[in-house]
Backbone bond lengths (Angstrom), bond angles and torsions (degrees), N, CA, C in turn:
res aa  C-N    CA-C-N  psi(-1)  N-CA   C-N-CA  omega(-1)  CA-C   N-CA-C  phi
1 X - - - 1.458 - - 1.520 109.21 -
2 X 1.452 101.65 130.53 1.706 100.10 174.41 1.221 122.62 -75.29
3 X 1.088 140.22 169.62 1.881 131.99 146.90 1.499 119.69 -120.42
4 X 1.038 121.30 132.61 1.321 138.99 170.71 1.483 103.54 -87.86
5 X 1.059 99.89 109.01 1.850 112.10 -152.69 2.160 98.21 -79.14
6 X 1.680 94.71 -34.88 1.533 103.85 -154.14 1.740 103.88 -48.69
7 X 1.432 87.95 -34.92 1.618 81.43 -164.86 1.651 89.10 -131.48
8 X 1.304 127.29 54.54 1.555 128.02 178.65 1.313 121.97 7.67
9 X 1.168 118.24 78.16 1.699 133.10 -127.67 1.840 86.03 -152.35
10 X 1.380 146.52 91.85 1.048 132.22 163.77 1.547 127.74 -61.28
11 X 1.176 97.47 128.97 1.861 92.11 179.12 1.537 108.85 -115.53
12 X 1.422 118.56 110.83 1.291 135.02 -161.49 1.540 95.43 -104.25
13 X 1.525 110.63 97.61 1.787 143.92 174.14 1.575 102.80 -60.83
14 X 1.310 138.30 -26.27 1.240 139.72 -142.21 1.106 103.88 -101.08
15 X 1.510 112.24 144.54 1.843 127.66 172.68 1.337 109.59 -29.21
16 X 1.200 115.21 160.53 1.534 116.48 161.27 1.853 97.55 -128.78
17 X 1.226 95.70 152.55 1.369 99.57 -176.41 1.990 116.57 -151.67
18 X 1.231 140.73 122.77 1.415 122.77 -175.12 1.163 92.14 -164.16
19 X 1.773 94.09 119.08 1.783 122.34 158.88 1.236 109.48 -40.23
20 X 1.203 150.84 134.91 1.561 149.57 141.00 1.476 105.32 -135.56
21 X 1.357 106.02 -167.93 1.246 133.34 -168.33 1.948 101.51 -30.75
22 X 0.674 133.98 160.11 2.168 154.04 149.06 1.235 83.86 -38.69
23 X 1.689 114.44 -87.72 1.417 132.71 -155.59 1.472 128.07 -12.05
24 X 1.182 93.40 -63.76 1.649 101.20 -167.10 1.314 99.71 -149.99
25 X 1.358 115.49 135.79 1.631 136.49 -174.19 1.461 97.37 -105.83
26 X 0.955 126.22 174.63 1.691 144.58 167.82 1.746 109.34 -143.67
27 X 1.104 125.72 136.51 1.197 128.99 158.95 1.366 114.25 -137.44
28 X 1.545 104.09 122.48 1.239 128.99 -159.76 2.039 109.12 -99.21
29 X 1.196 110.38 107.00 1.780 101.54 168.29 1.565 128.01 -127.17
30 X 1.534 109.17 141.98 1.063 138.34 -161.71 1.316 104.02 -66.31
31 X 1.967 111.94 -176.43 1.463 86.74 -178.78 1.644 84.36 -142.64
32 X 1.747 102.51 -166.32 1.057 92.81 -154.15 1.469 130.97 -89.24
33 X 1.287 133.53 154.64 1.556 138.88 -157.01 1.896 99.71 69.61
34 X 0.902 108.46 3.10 1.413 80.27 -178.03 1.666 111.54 -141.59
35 X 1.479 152.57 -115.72 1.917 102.11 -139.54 1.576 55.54 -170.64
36 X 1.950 114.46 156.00 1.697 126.43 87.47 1.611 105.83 40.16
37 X 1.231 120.71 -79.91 1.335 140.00 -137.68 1.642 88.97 -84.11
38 X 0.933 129.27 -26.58 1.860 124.18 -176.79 1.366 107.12 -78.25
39 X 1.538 118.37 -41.53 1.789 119.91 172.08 1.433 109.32 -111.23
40 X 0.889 120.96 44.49 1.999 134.24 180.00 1.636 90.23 -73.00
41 X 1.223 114.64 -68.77 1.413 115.99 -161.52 1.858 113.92 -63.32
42 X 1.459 101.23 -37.25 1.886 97.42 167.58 1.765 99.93 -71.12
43 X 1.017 145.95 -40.00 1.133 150.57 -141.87 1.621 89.22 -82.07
44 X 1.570 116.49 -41.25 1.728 106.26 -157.60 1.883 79.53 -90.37
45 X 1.445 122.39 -50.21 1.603 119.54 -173.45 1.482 110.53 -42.54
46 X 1.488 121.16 -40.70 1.547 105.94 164.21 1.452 126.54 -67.73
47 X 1.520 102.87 -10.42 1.562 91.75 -165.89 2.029 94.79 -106.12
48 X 1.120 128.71 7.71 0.898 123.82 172.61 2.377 99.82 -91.75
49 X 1.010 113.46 -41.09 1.559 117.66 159.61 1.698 98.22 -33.39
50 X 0.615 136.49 -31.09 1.555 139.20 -168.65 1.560 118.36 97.72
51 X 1.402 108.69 3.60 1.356 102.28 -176.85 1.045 133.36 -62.77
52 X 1.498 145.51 -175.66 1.682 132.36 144.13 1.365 110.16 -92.93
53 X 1.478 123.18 140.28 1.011 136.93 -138.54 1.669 114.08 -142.72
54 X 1.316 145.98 110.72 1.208 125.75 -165.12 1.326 100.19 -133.41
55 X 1.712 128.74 118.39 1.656 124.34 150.54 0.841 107.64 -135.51
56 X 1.786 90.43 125.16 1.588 137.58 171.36 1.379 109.04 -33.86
57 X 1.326 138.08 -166.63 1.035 169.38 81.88 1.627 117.07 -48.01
58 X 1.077 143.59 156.15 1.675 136.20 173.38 1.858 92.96 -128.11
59 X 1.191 93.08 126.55 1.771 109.76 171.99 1.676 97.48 -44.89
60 X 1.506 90.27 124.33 2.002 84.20 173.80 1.705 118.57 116.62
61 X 1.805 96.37 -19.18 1.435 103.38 -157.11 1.162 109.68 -141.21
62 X 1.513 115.61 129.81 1.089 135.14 166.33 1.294 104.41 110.46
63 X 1.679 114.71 29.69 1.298 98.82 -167.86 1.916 105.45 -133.22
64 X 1.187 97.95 -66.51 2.131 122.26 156.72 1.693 90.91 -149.07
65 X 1.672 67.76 137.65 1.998 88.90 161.63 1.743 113.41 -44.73
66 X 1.268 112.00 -46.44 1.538 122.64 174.36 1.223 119.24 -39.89
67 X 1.546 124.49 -43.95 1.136 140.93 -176.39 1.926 96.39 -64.00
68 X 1.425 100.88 -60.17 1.219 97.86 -161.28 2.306 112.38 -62.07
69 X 1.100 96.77 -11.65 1.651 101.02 -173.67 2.076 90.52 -77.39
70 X 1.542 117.69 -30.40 1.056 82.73 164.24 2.117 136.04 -118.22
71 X 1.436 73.59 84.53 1.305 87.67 -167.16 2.183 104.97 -157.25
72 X 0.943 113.72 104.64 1.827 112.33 153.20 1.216 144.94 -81.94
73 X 1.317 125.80 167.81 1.578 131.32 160.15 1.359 99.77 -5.50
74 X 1.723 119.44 -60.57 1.817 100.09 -148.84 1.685 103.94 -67.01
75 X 1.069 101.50 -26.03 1.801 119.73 -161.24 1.817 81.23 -58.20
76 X 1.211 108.17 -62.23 1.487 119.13 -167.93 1.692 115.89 -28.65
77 X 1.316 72.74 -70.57 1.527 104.11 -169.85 1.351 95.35 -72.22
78 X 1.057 172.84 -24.55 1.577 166.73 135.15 1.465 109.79 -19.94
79 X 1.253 97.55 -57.66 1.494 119.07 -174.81 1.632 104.20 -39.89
80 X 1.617 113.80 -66.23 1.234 130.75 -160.31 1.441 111.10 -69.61
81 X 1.367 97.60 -42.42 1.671 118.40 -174.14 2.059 105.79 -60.56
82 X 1.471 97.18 -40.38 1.349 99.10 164.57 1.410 124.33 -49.63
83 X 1.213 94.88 -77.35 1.787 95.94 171.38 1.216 123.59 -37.95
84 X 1.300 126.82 -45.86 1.555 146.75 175.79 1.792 90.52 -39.28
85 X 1.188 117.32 -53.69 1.603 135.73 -146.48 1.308 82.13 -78.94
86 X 1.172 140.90 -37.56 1.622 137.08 -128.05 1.484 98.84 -112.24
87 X 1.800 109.17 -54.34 1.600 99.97 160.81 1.578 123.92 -98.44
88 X 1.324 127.97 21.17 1.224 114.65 142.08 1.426 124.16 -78.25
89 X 1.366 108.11 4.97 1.665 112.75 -171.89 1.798 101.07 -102.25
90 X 1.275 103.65 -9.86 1.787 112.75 175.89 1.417 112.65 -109.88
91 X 1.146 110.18 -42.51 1.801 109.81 -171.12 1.599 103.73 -114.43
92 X 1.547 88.06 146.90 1.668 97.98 -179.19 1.436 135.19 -84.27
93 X 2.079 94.94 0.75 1.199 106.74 159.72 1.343 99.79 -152.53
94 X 1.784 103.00 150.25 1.403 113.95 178.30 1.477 121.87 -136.38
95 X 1.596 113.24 125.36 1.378 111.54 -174.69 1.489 106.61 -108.72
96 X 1.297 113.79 155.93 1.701 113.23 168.42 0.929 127.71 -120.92
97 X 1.528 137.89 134.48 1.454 138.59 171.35 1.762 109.00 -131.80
98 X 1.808 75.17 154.64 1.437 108.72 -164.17 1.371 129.28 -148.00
99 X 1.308 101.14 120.85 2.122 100.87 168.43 1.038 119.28 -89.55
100 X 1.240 123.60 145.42 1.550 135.42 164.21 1.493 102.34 54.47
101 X 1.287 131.69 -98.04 1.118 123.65 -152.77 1.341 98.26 -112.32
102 X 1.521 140.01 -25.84 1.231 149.74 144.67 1.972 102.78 -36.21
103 X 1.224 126.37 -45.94 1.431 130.07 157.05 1.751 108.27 -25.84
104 X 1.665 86.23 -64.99 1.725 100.62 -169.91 1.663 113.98 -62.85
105 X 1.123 116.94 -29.72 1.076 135.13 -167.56 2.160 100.36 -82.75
106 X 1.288 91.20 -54.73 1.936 98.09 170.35 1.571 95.61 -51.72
107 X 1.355 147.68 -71.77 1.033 144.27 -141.90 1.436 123.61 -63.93
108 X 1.966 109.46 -49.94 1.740 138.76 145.44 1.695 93.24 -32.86
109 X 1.333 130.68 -44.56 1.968 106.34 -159.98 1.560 77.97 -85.67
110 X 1.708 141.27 -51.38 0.976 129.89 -161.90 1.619 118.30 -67.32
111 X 0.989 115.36 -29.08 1.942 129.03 168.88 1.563 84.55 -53.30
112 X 1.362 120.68 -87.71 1.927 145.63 -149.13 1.912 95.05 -58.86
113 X 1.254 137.53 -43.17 0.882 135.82 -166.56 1.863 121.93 -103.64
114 X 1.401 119.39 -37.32 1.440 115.18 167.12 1.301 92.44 80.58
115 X 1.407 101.68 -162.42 1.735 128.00 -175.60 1.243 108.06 -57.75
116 X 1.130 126.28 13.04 2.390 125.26 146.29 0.900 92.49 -78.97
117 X 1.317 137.02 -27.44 1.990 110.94 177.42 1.748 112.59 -106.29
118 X 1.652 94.29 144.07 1.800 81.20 -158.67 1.557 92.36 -97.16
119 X 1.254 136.67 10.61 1.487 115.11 -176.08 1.521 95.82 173.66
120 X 1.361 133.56 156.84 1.737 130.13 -174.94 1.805 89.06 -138.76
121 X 1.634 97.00 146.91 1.753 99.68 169.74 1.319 98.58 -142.46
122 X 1.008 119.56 110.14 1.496 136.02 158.50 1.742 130.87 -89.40
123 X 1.223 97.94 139.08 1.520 120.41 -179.41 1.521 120.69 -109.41
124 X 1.032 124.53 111.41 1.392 138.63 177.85 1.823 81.93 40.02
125 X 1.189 126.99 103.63 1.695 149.46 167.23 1.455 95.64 -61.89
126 X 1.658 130.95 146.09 1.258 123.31 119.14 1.417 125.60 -118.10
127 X 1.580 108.61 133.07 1.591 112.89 -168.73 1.602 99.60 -137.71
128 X 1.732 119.26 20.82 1.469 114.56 161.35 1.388 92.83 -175.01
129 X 1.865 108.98 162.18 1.057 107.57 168.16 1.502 105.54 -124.22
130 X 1.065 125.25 131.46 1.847 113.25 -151.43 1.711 98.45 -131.37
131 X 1.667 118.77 19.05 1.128 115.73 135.87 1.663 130.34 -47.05
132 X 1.406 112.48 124.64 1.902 99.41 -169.39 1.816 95.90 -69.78
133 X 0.971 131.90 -17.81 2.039 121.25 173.72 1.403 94.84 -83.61
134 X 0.952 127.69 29.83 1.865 105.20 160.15 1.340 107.28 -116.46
135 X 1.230 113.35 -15.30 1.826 102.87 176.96 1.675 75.67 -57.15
136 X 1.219 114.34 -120.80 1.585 102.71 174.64 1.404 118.39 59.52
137 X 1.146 133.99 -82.66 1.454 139.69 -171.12 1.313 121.66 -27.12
138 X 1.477 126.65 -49.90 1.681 102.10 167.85 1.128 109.09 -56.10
139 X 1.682 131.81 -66.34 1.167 103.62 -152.84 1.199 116.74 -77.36
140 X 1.160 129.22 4.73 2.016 126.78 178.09 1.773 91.65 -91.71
141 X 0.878 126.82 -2.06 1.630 149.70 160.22 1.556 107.24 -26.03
142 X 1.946 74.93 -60.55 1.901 100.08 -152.58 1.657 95.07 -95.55
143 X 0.976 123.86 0.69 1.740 129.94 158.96 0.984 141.74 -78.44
144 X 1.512 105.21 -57.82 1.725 122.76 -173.04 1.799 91.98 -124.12
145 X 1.394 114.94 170.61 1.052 134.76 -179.31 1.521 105.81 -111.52
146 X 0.786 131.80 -24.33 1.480 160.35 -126.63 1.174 147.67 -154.89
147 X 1.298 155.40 90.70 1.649 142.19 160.63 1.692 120.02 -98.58
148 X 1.426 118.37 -158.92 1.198 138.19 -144.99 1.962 78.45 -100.96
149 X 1.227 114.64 125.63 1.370 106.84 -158.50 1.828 95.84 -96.40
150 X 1.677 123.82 150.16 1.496 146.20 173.81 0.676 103.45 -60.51
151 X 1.550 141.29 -76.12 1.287 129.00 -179.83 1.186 138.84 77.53
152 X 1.679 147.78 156.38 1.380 136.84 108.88 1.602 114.91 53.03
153 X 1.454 118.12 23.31 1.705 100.53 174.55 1.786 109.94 -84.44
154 X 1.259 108.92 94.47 1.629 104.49 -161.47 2.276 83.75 -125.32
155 X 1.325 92.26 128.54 1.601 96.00 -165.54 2.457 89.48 -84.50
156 X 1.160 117.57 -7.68 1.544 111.57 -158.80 1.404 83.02 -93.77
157 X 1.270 123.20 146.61 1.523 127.97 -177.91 1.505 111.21 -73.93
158 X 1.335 133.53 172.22 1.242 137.82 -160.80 1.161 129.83 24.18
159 X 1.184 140.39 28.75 1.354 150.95 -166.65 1.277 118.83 -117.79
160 X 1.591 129.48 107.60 1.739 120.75 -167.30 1.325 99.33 -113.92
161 X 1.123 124.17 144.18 1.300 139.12 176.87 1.624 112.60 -69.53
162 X 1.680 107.22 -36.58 1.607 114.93 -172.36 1.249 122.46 74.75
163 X 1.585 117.04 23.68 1.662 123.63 177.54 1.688 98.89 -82.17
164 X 1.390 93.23 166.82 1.657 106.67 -158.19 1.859 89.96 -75.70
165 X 1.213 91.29 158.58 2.075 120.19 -162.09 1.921 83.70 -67.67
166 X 1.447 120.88 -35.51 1.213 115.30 -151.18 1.906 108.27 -130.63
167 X 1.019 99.55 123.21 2.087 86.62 169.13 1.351 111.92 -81.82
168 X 1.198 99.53 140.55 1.406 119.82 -162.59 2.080 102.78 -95.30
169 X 1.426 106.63 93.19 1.735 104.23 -167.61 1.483 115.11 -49.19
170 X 1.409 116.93 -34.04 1.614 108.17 -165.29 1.560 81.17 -82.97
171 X 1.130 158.99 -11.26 1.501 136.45 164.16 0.764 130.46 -62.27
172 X 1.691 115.45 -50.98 1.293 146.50 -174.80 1.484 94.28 -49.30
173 X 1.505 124.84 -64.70 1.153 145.94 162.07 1.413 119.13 -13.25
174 X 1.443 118.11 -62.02 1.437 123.56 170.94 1.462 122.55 -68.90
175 X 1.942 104.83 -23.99 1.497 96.05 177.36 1.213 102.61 -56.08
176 X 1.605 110.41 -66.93 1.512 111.80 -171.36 1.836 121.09 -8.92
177 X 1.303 86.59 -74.99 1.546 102.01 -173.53 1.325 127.33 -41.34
178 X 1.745 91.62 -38.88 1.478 117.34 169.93 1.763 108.49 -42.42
179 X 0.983 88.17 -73.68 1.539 125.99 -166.53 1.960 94.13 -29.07
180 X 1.847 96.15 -65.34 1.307 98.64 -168.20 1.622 123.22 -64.38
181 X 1.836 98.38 -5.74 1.324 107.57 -179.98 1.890 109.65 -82.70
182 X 1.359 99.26 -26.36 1.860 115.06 -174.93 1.758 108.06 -81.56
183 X 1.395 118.58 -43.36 1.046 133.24 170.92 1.958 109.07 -56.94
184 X 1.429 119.66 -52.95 1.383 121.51 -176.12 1.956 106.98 -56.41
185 X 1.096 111.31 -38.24 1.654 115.56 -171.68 1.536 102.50 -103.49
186 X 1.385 141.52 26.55 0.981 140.58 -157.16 1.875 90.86 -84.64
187 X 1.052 108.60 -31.18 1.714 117.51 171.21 1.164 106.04 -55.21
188 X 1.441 138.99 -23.30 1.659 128.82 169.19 1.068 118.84 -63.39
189 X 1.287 106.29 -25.65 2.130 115.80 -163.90 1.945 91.42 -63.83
190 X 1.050 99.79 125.43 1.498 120.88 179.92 1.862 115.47 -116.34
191 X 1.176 87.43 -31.43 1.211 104.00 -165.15 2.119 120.32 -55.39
192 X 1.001 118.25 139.78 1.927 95.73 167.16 1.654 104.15 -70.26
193 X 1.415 95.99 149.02 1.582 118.28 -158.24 1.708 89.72 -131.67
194 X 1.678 110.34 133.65 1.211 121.78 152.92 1.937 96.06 -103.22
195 X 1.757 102.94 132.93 1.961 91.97 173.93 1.601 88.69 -121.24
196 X 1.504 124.42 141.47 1.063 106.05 -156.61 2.095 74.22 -138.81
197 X 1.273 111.62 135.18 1.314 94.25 -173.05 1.662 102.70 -166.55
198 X 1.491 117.56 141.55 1.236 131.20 -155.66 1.789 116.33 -75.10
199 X 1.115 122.12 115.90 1.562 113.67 -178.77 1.699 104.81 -60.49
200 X 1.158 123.93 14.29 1.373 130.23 174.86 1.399 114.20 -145.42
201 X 0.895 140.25 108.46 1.471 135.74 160.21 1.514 108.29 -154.37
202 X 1.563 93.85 126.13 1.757 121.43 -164.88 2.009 98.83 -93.86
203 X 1.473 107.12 25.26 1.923 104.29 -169.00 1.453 91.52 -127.35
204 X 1.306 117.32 -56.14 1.510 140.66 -162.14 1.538 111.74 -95.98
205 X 1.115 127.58 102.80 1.249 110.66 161.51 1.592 122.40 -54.49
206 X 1.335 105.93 130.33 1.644 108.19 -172.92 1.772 120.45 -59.52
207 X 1.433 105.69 -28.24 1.717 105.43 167.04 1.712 124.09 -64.41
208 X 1.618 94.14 5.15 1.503 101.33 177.89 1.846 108.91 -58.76
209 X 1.503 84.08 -57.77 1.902 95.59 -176.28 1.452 118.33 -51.84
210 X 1.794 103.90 -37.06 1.291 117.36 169.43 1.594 111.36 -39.46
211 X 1.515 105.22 -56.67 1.564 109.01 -162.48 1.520 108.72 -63.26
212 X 1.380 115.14 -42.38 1.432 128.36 175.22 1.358 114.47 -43.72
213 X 1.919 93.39 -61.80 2.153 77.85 176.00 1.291 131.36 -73.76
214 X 1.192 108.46 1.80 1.834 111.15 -175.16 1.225 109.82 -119.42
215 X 1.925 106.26 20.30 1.653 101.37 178.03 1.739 98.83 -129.69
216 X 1.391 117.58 -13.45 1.223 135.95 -178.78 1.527 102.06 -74.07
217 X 1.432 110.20 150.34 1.769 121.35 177.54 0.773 93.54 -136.85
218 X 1.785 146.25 54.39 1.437 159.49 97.57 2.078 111.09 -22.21
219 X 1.485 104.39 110.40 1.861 82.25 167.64 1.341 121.70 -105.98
220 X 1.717 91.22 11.71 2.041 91.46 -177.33 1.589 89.78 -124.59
221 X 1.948 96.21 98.34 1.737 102.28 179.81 1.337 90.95 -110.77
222 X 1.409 98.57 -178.86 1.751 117.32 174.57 1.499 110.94 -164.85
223 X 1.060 127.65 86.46 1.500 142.18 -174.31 2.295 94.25 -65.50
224 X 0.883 93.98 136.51 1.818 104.88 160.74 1.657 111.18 -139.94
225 X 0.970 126.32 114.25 1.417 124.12 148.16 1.379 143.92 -75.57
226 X 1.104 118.53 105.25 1.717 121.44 -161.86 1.768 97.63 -94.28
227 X 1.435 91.37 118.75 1.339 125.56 174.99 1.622 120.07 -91.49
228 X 1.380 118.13 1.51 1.483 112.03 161.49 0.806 124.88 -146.18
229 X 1.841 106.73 35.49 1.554 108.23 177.68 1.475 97.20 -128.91
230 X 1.292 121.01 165.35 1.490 131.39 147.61 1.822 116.68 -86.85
231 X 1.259 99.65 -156.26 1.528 107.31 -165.35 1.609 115.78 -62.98
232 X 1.046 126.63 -18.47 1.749 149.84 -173.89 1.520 90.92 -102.11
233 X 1.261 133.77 38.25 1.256 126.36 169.55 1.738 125.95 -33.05
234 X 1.059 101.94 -49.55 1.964 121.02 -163.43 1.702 96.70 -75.46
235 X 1.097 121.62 -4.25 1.726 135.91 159.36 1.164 127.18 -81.24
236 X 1.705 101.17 -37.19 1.402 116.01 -133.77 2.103 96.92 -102.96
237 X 1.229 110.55 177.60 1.585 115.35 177.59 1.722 104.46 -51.03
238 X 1.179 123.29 -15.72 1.755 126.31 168.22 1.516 121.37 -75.23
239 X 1.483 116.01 -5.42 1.147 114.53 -163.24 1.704 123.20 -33.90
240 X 1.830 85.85 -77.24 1.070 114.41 -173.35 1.574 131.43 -49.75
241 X 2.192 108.73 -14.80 0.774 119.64 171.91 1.340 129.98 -78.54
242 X 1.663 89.87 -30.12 1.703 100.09 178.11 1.698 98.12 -73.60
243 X 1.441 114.06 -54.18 1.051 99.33 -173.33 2.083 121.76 -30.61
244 X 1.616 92.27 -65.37 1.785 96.49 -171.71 1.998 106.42 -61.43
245 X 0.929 103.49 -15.56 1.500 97.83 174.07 1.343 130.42 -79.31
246 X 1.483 96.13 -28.07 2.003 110.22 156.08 1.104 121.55 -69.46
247 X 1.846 145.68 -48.52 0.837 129.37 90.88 1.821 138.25 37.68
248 X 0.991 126.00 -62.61 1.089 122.13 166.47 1.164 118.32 -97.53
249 X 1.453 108.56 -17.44 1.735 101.55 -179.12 1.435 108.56 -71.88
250 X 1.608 102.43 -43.11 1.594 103.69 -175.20 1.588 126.67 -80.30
251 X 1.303 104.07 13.34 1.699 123.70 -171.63 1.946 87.05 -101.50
252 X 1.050 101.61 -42.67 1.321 106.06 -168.58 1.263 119.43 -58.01
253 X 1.884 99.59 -65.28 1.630 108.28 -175.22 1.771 97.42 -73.39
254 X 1.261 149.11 -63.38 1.229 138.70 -176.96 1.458 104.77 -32.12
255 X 1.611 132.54 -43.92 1.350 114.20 -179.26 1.303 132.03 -65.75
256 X 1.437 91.73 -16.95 1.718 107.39 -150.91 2.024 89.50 -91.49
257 X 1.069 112.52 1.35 1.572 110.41 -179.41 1.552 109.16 -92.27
């Protein structure tokens, strides 16, 4: 376990994991530069529902930014896709959720996988970065190791997210690419979609979600806008909403079978 000393604030990096019911699994992913510890609290709220419940770790994270420059998308996406493998092999239905880039990452198992996943819930999505210096990123790649790190945009006071002090460029680098690879097949997503996403967020550009719903071929959507959180929503004064809205989505579609 790490500590975030500034404000003696523990930030718990570590898997989450909980046996429940056959029925329905959940797999929960993090996003990027940062840990476990940003969706800990949806991760244990589903697993108190009785569900089974799985969060990863992502190769790269939760450990030094350094670590994470050597590591990409595939590492990522392996990671998740595992788990995916692990409780679709226990439960007879499986949904996925995701922040920020853990979003991007839910959407890639829902593109790659089809009707094995019974439903996706995303939190502030990223599927572009539409700053004009991020095309940029490989080659500032081969320069710096490093920038001025995203981080921690959590609007509820005392509350740290625990993302790394620094962005790691050759990562940053692969999201991108990622991104444009999740964004091109976004027409596979079939699945019903809760997009649950912040009228403020200083990480994500907000036309991200935009792109998602008008690139998705999902016909059972549900847009929410969270009005008192920033980009670290599942921390933030929105918690509890995202929480009961995951929750209801998956009470819903499991009944409706």
């Amino acid at each position: 376990m790490n500590q975030q000393s500034s404000q003696s604030i523990d930030i718990d990096t570590t898997p989450f994991h909980h046996d429940g019911a056959a029925d329905v699994g959940v797999l929960v992913c993090h996003g990027f530069t940062g840990s476990p510890h940003s969706v800990r609290p949806w991760a244990r709220h589903l697993a108190k529902q009785g569900f089974t419940v799985s969060l990863p770790l992502l190769p790269g994270h939760g450990t030094d930014w350094r670590d994470c420059n050597l590591t990409g998308w595939r590492d990522w996406y392996a990671s998740v896709d595992e788990a995916f493998t692990h409780l679709s092999g226990r439960c007879e239905r499986v949904f996925v959720c995701g922040l920020s880039m853990g979003g991007t990452l839910a959407l890639r198992l829902a593109e790659q996988h089809g009707a094995r996943i019974a439903g996706i819930v995303l939190v502030n999505p990223a599927v572009a970065m539409l700053r004009w210096d991020t095309r940029f990123l490989p080659l500032l790649a081969r320069l710096v190791p490093s920038v001025a790190a995203i981080g921690n945009d959590i609007a509820k006071p005392g509350v740290l997210e625990g993302a790394y002090a620094r962005t790691p460029v050759r990562a940053a680098a692969s999201l991108r690419q990622f991104q444009t690879i999740v964004r091109r097949d976004l027409g596979k997503v079939t699945q019903p979609l809760l997009l649950l996403h912040s009228a403020q967020d200083h990480v994500v550009e907000p036309v991200n979600s935009a792109l998602v719903l008008s690139g998705v071929a999902s016909t059972d959507v549900r847009e929410i806008v969270l009005t008192e959180s920033y980009h670290v929503a599942t921390l933030d004064h929105d918690a509890a909403l995202i929480f009961d809205a995951t929750v209801e989505f998956i009470q819903r579609h499991v009944s409706a079978e």
